[in-house]
LUMDREN-862780 format. One line per 8 residues: number of its first residue (from 0); their letters; for each residue x, y, z of N, C-alpha, C. Coordinates in steps of 0.05 Angstrom, whole numbers. Each point is the difference from the previous one (the first is absolute). Example, Ala and Ser with C-alpha at 12.3 -4.5 7.8 and 13.67 -1.06 7.14 Angstrom:
# LUMDREN-862780
0) as) 264:-114:156:-18:24:0:18:24:0  -7:21:-14:16:24:1:-15:22:14
END
This chain:
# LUMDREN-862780
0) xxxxxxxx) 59:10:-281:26:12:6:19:-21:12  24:-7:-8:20:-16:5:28:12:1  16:-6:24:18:15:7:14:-22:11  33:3:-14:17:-25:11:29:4:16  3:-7:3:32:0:7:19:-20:14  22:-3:3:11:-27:16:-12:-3:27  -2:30:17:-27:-1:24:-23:-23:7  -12:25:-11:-32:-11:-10:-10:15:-17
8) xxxxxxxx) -27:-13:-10:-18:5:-25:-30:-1:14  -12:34:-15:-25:-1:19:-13:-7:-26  -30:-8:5:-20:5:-30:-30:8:15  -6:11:-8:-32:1:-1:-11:-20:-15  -7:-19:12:-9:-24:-6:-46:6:-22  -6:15:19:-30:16:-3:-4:27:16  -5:20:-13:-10:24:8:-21:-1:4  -5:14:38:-24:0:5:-22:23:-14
16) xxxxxxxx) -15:2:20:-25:28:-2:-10:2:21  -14:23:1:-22:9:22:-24:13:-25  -19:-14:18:-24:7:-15:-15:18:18  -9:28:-1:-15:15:16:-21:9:-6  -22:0:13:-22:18:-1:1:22:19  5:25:-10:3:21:12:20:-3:19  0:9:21:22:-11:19:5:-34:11  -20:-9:-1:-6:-28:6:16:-20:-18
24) xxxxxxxx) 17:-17:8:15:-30:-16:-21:-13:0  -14:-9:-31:-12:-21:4:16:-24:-17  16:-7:-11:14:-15:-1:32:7:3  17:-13:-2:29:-2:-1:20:-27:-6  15:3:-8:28:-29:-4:22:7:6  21:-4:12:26:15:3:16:-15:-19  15:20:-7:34:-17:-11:10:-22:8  -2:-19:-29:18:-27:16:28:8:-13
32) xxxxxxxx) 23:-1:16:24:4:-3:20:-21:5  14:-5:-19:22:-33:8:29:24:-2  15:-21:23:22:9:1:20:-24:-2  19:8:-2:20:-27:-4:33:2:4  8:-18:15:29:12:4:8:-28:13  25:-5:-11:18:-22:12:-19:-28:0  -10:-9:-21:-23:-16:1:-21:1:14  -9:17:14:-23:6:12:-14:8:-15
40) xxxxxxxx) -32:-9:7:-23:19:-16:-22:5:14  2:34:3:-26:10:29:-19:19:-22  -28:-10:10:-18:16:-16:-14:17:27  1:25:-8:-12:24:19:-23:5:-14  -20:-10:17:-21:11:8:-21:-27:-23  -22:-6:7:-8:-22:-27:-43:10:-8  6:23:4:-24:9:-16:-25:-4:17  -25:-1:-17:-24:-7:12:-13:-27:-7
48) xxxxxxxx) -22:-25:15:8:-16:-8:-13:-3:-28  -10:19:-21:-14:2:-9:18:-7:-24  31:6:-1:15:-5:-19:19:-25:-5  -10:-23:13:21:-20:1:-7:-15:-37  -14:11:-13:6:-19:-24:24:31:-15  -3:22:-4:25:20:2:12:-4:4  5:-12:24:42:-5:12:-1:-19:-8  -11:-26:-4:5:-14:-18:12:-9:-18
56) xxxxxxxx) -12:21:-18:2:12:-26:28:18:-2  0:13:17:22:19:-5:25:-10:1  5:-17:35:22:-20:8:13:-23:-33  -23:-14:-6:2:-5:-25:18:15:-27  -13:21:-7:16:15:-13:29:7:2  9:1:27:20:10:1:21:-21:13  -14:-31:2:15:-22:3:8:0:21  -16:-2:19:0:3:35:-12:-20:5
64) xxxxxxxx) 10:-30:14:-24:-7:4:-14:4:30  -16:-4:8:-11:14:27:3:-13:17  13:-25:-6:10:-20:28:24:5:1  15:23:-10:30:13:3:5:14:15  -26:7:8:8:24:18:1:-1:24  16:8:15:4:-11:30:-10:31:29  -3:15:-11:-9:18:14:-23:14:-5  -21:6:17:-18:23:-7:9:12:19
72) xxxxxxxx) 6:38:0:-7:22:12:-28:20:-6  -16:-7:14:-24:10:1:-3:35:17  2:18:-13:10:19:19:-24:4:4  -20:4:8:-25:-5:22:-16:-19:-11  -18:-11:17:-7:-28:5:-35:12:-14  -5:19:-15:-30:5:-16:-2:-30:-18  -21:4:2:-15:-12:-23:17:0:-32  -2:21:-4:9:12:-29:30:1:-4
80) xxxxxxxx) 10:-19:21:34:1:-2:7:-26:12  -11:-11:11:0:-27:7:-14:-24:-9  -16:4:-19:-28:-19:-9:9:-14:-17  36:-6:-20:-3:-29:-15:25:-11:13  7:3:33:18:-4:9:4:-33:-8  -25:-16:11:1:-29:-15:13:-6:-20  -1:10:-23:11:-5:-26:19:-5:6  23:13:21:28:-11:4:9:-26:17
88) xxxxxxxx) -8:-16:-10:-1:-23:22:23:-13:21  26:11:-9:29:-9:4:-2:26:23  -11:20:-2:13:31:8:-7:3:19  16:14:20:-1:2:31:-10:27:-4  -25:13:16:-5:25:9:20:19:16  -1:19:-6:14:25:18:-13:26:-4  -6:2:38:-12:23:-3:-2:8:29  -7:26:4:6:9:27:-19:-14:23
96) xxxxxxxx) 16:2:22:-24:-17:18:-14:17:3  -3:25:2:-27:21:13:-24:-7:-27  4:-16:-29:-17:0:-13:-10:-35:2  6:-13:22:-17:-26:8:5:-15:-30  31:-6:-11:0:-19:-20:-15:-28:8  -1:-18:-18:-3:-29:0:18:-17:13  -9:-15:17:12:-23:19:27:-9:-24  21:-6:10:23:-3:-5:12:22:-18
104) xxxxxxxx) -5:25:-10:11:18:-8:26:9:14  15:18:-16:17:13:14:-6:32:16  1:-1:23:-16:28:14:37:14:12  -13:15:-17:27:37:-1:-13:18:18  27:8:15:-10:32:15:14:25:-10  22:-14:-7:22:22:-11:12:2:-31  20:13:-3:7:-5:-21:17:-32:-10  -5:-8:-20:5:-27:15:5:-8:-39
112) xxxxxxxx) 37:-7:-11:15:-6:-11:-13:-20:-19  0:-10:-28:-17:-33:-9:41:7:-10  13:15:-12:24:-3:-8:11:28:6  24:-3:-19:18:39:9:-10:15:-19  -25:-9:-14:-6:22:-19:-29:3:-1  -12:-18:21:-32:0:5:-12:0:23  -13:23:14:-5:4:34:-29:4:-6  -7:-14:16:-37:6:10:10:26:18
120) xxxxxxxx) -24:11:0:5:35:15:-30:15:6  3:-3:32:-26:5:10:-12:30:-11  -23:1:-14:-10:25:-10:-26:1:8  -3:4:23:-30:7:16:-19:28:-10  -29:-3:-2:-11:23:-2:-33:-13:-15  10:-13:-21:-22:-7:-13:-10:-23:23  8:-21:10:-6:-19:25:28:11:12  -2:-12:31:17:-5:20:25:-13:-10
128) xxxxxxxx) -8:-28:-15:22:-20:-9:12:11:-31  -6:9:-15:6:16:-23:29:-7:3  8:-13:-22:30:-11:-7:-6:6:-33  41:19:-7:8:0:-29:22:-20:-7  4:-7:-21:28:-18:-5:14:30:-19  18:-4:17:26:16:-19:23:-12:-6  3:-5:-28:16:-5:-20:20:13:-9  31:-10:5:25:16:-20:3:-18:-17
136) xxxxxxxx) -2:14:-21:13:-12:-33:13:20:-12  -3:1:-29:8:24:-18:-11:25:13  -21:8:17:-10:18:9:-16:-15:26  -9:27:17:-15:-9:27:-29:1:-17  -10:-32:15:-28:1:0:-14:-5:19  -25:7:13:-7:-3:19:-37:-1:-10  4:-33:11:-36:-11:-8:-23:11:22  -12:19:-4:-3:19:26:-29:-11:12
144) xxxxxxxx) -18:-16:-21:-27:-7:8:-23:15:6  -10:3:26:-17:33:0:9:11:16  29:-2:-1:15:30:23:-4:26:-21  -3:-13:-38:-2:16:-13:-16:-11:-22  -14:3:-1:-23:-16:-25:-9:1:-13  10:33:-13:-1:2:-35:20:21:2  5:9:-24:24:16:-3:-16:35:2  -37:-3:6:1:20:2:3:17:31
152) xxxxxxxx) 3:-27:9:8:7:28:32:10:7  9:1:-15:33:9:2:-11:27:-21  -17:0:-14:11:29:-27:-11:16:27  -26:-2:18:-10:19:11:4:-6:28  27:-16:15:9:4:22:-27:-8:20  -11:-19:9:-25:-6:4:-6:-22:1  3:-14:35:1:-19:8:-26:-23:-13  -2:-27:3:-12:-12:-1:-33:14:10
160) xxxxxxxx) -21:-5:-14:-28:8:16:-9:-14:19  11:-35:-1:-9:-15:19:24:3:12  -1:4:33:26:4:14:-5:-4:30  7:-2:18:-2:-11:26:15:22:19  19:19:-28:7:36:18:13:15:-28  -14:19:-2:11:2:-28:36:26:1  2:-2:25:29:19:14:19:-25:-7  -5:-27:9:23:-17:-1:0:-16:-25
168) xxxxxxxx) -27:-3:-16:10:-4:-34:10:16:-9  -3:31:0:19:18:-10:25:-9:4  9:-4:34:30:-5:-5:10:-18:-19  -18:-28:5:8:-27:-12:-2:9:-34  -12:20:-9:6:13:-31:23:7:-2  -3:18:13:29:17:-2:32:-22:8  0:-18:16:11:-14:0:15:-13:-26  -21:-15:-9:-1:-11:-29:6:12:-11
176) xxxxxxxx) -5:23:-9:3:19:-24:32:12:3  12:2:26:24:14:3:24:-16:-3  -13:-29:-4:27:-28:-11:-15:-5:-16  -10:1:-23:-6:-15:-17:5:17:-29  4:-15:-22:1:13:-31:-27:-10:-14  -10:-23:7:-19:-7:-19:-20:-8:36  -32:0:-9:-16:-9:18:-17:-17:-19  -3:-27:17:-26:-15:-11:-21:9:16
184) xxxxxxxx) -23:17:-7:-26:3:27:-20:-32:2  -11:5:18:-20:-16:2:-20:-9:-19  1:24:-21:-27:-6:-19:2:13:-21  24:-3:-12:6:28:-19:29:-14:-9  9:7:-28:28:-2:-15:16:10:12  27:-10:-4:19:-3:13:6:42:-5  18:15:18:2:27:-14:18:13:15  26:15:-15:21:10:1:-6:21:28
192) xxxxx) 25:8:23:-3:14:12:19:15:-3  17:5:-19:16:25:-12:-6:21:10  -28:10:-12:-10:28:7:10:9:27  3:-11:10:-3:17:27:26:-4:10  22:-14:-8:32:1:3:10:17:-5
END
């Protein structure tokens, strides 16, 4: 999915997954997502490290090269959303301090501006530090990570399973969902929030 405008331009760079046995995650990858605006280029969130010949591959395809990019927003600091952070070698981390980024990162408490059309935005519930990037372009997008982490967690209203309170990921859903037109989840295709406007 690629979406442009004089703004910015989001893409889903790789769609993640969750792999479950019964209730149990035994694997997962999150969405790697590039954004871009005013020569900047921030990739949200960079998978598990299981996929660095993928982004690779993918960055490739779409003529990115990976020493371009000057920001990672990691909206929690897992495994499965932080693991090919390396690959960006130029790119400065950002991510909330309650999620213990990497020595010289950038550590957010609040809502906190990268331009006038791109705000990191504290979305607590799944961890403490849980940060979304919300995007104005042609439409609102908001890269939600596991504040929302598949789209069947918006069809059936139904916070994250891993959660740290599942009263205040509700809000941090509902949040999201009440500015946003399109959602990228954590682990799932990008998907329209019409319905419920």
């Amino acid at each position: 999915m690629s979406v442009a405008s004089d703004a910015a331009k989001v893409r889903v760079v790789r769609v993640g997954f969750l792999e479950r046995e019964g209730p149990r995650i035994i694997d997962a990858s999150s969405d790697v997502t590039l954004v871009e605006f005013s020569g900047t280029r921030i990739v949200v969130d960079t998978g598990s490290p299981l996929d660095a010949g993928l982004l690779r591959a993918a960055f490739r395809k779409i003529k990115v090269p990976l020493d371009s990019v000057m920001y990672i927003v990691n909206t929690h600091m897992h495994i499965d959303h932080c693991g090919c952070n390396d690959l960006f070698e130029n790119a400065r981390v950002i991510a909330h301090r309650l999620e213990d980024p990497p020595a010289g990162a950038m550590r957010v408490t609040e809502r906190t501006s990268l331009s006038p059309n791109v705000e990191i935005v504290p979305t607590p519930g799944h961890t403490a530090g849980s940060i979304s990037v919300f995007v104005s372009s042609d439409r609102k997008y908001v890269i939600a990570g596991d504040a929302i982490p598949t789209r069947g967690n918006f069809e059936s209203h139904t916070p994250p399973s891993i959660n740290i309170d599942p009263r205040l990921a509700l809000r941090s859903m509902e949040m999201i969902l009440a500015w946003a037109d399109v959602v990228v989840p954590g682990h799932d295709s990008p998907f329209e929030v019409s319905a419920k406007k």
